[in-house]
N, C-alpha and C positions, 0 to 999 in steps of 0.2 A: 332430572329425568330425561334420557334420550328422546329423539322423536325420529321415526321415518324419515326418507326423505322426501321431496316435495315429488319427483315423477313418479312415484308409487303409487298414490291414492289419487293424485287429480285426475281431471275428465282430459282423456287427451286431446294433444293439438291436433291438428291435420297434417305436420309434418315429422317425420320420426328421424334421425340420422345415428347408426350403431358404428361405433368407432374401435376397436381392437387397437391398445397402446403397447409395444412392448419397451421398458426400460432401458436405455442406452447407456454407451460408458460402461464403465468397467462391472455394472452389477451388483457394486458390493452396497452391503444395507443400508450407509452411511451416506451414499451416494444419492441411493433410490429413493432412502427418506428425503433428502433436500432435492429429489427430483418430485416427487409428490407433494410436497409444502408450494413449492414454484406452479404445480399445475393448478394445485387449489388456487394461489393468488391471479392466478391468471384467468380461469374458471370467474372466478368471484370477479373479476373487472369485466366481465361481456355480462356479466347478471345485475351489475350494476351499471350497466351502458356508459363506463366508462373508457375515450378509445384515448390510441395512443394521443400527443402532443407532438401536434405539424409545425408551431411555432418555431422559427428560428433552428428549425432542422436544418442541416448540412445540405445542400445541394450536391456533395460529391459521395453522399452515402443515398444505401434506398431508403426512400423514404419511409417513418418509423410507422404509420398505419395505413393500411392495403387500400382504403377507399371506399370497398364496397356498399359500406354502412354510413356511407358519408363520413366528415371531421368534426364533428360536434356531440358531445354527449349527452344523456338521457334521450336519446333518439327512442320510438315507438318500442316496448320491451316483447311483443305478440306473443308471450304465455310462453318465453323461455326461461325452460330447465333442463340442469344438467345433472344426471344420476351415476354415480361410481359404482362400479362392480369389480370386484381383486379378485382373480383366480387362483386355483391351488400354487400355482406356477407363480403367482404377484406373491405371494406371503413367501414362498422362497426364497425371492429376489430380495423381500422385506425385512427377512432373519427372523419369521413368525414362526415357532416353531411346535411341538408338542398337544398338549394340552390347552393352548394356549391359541390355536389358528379353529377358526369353523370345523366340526367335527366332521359335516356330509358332505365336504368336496371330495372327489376321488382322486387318488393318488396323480394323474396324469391324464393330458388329452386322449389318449390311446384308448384305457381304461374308459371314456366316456364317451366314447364312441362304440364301443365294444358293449357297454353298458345300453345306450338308447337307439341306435342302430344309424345304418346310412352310411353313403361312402361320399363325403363332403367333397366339394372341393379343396378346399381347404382345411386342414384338419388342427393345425393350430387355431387357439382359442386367444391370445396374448395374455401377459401381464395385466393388464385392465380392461375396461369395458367402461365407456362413457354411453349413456343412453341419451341425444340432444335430441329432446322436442320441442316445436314452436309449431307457431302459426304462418311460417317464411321460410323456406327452402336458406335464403341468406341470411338469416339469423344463423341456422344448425352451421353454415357454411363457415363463417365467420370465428366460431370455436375450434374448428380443427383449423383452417392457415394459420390462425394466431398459434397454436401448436405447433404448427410445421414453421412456422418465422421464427417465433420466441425460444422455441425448447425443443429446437430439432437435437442437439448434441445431448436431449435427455430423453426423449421417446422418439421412437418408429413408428409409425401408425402399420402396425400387418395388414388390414384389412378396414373396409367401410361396408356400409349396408345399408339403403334407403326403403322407409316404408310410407304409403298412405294411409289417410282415415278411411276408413269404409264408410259407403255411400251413405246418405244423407246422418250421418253420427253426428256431424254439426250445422245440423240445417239451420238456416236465419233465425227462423220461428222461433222463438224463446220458449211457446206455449205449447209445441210440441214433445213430445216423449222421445227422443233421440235414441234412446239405449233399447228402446224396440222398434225401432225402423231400421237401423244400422245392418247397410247389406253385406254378405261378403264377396269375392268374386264369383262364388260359385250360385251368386242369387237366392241365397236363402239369409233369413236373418241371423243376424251373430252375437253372442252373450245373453241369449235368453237364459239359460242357467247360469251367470255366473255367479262368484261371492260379489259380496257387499263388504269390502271389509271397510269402507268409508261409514257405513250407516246402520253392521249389523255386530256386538260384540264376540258372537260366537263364532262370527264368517273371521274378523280379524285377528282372533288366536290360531286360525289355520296358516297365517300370512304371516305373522311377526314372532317373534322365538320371543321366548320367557322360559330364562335358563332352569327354572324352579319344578317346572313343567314336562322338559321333556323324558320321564320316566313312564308320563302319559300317552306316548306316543304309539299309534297301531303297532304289536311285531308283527313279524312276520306270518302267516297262517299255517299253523300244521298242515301236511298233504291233504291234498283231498278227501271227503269224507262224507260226501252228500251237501254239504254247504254251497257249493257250485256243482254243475254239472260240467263235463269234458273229462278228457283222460288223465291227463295231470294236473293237477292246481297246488300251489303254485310252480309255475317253473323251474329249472334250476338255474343258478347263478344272481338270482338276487338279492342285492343289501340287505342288510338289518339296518334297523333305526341305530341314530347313534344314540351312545350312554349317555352323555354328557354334553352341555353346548358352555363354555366361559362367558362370565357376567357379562363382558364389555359387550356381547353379542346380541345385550336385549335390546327389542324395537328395530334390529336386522333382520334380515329376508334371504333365501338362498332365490338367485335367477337362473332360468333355462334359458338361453335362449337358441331357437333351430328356424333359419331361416332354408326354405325349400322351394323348388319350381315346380308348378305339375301340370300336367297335359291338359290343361283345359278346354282344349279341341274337339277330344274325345268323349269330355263332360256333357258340353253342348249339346253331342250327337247323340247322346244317351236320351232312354223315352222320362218321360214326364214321370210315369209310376217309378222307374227304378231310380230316379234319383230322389223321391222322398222317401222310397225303401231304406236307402242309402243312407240317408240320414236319420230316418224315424220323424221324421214334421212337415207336415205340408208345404207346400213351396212359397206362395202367397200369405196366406193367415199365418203363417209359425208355429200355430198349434200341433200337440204332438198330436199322430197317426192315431191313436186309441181316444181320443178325443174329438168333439163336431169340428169340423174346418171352419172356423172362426177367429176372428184375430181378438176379439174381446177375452179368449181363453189361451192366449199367446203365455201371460205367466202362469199359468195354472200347470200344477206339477202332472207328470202322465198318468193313466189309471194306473199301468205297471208298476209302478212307485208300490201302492198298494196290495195290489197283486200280481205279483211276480207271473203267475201262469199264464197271464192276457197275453197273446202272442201277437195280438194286431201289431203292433211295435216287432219289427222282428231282430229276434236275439244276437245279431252279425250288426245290426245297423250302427252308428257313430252312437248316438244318442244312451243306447244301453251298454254296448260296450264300454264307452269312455265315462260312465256313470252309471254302475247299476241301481242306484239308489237304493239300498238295503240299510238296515240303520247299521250297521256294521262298516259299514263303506262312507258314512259320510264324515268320518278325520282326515279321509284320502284328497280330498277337493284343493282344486290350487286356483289361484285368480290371475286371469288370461288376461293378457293386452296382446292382441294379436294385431298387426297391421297389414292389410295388403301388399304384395311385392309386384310392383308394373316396372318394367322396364324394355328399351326397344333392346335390338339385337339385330344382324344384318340382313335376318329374314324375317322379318316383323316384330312380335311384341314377344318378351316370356312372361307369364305369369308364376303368382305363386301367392306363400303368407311368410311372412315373420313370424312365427312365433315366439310371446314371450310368456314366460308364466314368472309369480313371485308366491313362495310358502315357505313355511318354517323349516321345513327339511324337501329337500331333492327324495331321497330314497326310500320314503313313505308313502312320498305324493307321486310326483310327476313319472318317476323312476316305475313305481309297483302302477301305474293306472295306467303305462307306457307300454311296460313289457307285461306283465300279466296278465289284463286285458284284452288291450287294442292290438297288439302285434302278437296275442300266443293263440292260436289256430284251436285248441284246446279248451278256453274257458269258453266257457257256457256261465252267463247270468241266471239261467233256469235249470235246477237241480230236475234230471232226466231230460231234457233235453240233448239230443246230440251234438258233437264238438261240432262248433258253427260257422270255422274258418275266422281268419283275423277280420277285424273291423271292417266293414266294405269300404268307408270312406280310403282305406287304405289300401286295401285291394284295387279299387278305382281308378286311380292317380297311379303313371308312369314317373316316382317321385323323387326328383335330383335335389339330393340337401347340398346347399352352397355352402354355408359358415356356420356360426352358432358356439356355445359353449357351456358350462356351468360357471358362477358367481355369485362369490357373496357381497350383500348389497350391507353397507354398515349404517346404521342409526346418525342423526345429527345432534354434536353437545345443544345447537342454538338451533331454535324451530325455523329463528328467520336468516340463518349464512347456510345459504344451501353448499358451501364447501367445509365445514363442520365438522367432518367425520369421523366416527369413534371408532379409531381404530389403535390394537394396542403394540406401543411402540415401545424394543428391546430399552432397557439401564442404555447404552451407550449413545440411544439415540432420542432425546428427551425433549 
């Protein structure tokens, strides 16, 4: 039986580092497989704190390990892992082909940009996607030089991308509730809706494919017909669910990931009312807007949930947009790690989020809750109501996406070698 890999379901660290690899040398499959066998074993020696050997190294060469982690092994491990994501573009390089590669990546970066919107700075996604989290800026640090020392003639690193924890998500306290205090920049709490898919079985068939299953999967909605209100529903240009997902793909994940900056200045300057409008939840307690301002009622679902007509929550806000919660809408849900993005710049700080999301399909979830939703000007979560304008949270935000991409995340043959991964390799390359 496959299993997940380990940065998928655990409690994150405090430090996040996104690494975009693209394949070196000549490309071809033969190559790439013994360039991804080499990154595993080398992966798997920082997860097992073993560093190189200083012993009787040459003085006339560089020395064979960096330092930074000191020369001694089993050194403090601070809850590092490392999570692989191949993009459409990795299984090309791989010889993955047909039937036979993840069904709901899209053709090409272009295509997936085109698809979720934004004009990156970067618009390459690479060959891979290393997700390193710890509890130490120098742990994440430490997996990419060794990259860049060991297997520069086999990966490029395109791009890097650093995140934080949001504010108190790991407070000391052992006896406190973390996952409802967790602030985000914008000072509201974060993950009050999300899945469970660690502790809930129904939340985790949203997150992990079971190739048997996906016949189950939402399609796409006939036009509009009273079911939502706004002028068109659904939009045009969005995916269908795919037909089919291959066995090897059980207990894998597709990832988003869309790291962006946004005007938090303007945030700031914004009144107290509009930015819980903005959201739908009080700024302090968490509780939704249709509910007492109390933080005892922070998990408690909105009365809208129930009835759609309660307008207290208003139908533009993040809250209903990006979840109408109708029972029809809940196979759409994907489970967010989102991290803070702080970084200086020459004129003070930028802010922003990482986001990341993981679910069994891109073009169900994140894709239809993305563009149908939250960016179409049109949907109305309240049948008669009028079209309500996109999401305000998005309206809001002056918002520069940096990097990001889609990924499929693959299953581990073994629960405990987190470099494991099931992934299915051509006859020639065995």
């Amino acid at each position: 039986m496959p299993f997940p890999q380990k940065g998928i379901l655990e409690r994150p660290p405090s430090h996040l580092l996104l690494v975009a690899l693209n394949f070196a040398g000549d490309r071809s499959p033969a190559s790439s497989w013994q360039a991804l066998d080499n990154l595993g074993a080398l992966v798997q020696r920082d997860l097992d704190r073993n560093l190189d050997e200083m012993t009787g190294a040459a003085k006339d060469q560089p020395p064979p390990e960096t330092g930074e982690l000191g020369f001694h092994d089993k050194y403090p491990l601070r809850r590092l892992s490392v999570t692989l994501g191949v993009s459409n573009l990795g299984f090309d390089v791989l010889g993955v082909i047909g039937d036979e590669r993840p069904q709901d990546l899209p053709t090409s970066p272009q295509t997936m940009w085109d698809l979720i919107g934004g004009a990156p700075e970067l618009r390459e996604s690479g060959d891979l996607l290393l997700q390193i989290r710890s509890e130490d800026p120098y742990m994440n640090e430490h997996v990419v030089r060794r990259i860049e020392e060991e297997l520069g003639a086999e990966f490029a690193v395109l791009w890097t991308q650093t995140g934080e924890a949001r504010y108190t998500a790991h407070a000391e306290d052992m006896n406190r509730k973390r996952r409802l205090e967790a602030r985000a920049l914008i000072g509201f709490l974060d993950g009050t809706s999300n899945l469970r898919p660690y502790a809930d079985p129904a939340d985790r068939a949203l997150v992990f494919i079971d190739p048997v299953k996906v016949s189950e999967y939402p399609p796409l909605p006939p036009p509009s017909q009273g079911t939502y209100g706004g002028a068109t529903f659904p939009p045009p240009g969005l995916r269908d669910r795919p037909t089919s997902e291959p066995e090897w793909t059980r207990e894998g994940t597709y990832a988003v990931v869309r790291a962006s900056v946004n005007e938090i200045k303007g945030w700031d300057k914004s009144s107290y009312d509009d930015q819980e409008k903005t959201i739908g939840r009080f700024k302090v307690s968490g509780a939704s807007l249709d509910l007492a301002d109390d933080p005892a009622r922070v998990e408690e679902a909105p009365a809208f949930e129930l009835e759609q007509s309660n307008l207290t929550v208003p139908v533009n806000s993040h809250v209903r947009k990006a979840n109408p919660r109708r029972p029809e809408d809940l196979p759409r849900r994907i489970f967010r790690r989102g991290y803070p993005l702080i970084e200086r710049t020459a004129g003070g700080m930028r802010r922003g989020l990482v986001f990341i999301c993981f679910a069994r399909t891109i073009s169900t979830q994140f894709e239809f809750i993305f563009r149908a939703w939250m960016d179409n000007p049109d949907f109305s979560p309240v049948p008669g109501q009028p079209s309500p304008g996109k999401d305000r949270l998005l309206e809001h935000f002056d918002q520069q996406v940096v990097v990001g991409g889609y990924y499929f995340v693959p299953a581990l043959r073994q629960r405990r070698k987190l470099t494991s991964w099931v992934l299915p390799r051509p006859p020639q390359n065995p």
